[in-house]
N, C-alpha and C positions, 0 to 999 in steps of 0.2 A: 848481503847482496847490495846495499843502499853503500856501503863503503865500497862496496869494489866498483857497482857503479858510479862513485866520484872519484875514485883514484883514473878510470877511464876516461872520465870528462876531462880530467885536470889533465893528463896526456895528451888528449885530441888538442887542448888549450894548448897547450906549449908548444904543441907540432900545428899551429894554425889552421886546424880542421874545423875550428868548430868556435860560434862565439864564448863570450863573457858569461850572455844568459842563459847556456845551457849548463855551464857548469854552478852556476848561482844556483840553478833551479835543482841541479842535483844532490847543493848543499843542504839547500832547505828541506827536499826530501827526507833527506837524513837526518836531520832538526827533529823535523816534524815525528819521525818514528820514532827517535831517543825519546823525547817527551809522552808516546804511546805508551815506550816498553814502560818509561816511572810510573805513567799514573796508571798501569796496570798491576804492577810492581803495590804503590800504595793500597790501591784497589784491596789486591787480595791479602794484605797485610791488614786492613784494615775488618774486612770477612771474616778471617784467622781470628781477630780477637773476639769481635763478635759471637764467634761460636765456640770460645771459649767461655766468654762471658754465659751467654746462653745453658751452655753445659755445665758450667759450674768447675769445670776442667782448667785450671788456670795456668798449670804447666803442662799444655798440650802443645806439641813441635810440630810444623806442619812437616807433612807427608806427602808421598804420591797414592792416587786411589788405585788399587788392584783390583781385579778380577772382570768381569762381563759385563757391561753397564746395560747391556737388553733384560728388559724383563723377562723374565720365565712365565710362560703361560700356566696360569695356575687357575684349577674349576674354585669355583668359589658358591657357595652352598647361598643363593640373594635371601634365601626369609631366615635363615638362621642369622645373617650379619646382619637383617634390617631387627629383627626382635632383641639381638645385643645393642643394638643402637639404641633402641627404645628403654631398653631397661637401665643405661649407663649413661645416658645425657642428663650431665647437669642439668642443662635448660629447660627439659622437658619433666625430670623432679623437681624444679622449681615449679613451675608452671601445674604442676599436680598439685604440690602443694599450697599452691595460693588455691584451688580450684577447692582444694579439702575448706579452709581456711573460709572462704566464701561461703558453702553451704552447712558449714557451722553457725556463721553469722547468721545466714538465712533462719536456720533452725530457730536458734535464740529470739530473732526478734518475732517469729511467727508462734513461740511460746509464750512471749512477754503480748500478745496480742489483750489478753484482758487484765484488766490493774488488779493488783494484789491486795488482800487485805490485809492488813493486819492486827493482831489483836495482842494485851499485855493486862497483865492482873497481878498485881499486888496487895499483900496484907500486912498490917501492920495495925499499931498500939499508940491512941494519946494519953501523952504522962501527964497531963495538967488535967484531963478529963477520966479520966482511968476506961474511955469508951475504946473498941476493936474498930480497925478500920479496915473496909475491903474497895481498892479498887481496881475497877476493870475499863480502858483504853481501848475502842475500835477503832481503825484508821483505813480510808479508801485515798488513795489519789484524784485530787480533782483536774479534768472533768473525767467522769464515773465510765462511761460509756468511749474514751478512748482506746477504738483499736488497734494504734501500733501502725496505721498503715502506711505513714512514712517513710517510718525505720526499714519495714518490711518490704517496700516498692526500692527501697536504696540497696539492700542487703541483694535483693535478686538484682537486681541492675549489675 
């Protein structure tokens, strides 16, 4: 339409109907939408790879879309789609499992709440003395009376 109305301009122009500037301004028009149709042109060339890209589809030719583009009204069952929601989001199995992960750690340090002791006994033989040797090792962490309540106040935090 933008050609034929400058091929019209440039008529009125030669049969003195009409100035200079309306035939300039109906070139530029025409400018102006050749340069539309390329960068829409690039545009969708550029989409096309991307969704190639995207798909993995590397020799896909673009096409025209068929069929109905309106949604179909379809009933849709809301707690059955919101409980697959729940049971299939990455995000929210992560988020469980940092939550498991926490009250593990909780557990631990509220088990490690009083120091352990421990004990070791060995026996054995001096050869220069030909006497038997028994010894027995008790061990507490000092201080005795540490309850863990830091680790324990950090692990629920």
């Amino acid at each position: 339409m933008t050609e034929k109305g400058t091929e019209i301009s440039r008529r009125r122009k030669e049969a003195m109907e009409t100035s200079q500037v309306e035939l300039l301004q109906a070139e530029v028009q025409m400018a102006q939408i050749d340069v539309a149709r390329k960068q829409a042109k690039i545009a969708f060339t550029g989409a096309w790879h991307e969704l190639m890209a995207t798909t993995g589809v590397l020799n896909m030719q673009p096409s025209s879309l068929n069929g109905d583009l309106k949604p179909r009204a379809i009933q849709l069952d809301w707690d059955a789609t919101y409980q697959n929601m729940l049971s299939s989001s990455p995000e929210l199995n992560a988020a469980r499992s940092r939550v498991q992960r926490a009250r593990a750690n909780q557990q631990r340090q509220e088990a490690q709440a009083i120091p352990k002791i421990t004990t070791k006994m060995g026996a054995g033989s001096d050869n220069a003395t030909g006497s038997g040797l028994i010894n027995l090792q008790i061990g507490a962490p000092v201080p005795v009376f540490n309850q863990n309540s830091g680790n324990i106040s950090a692990a629920y935090a």
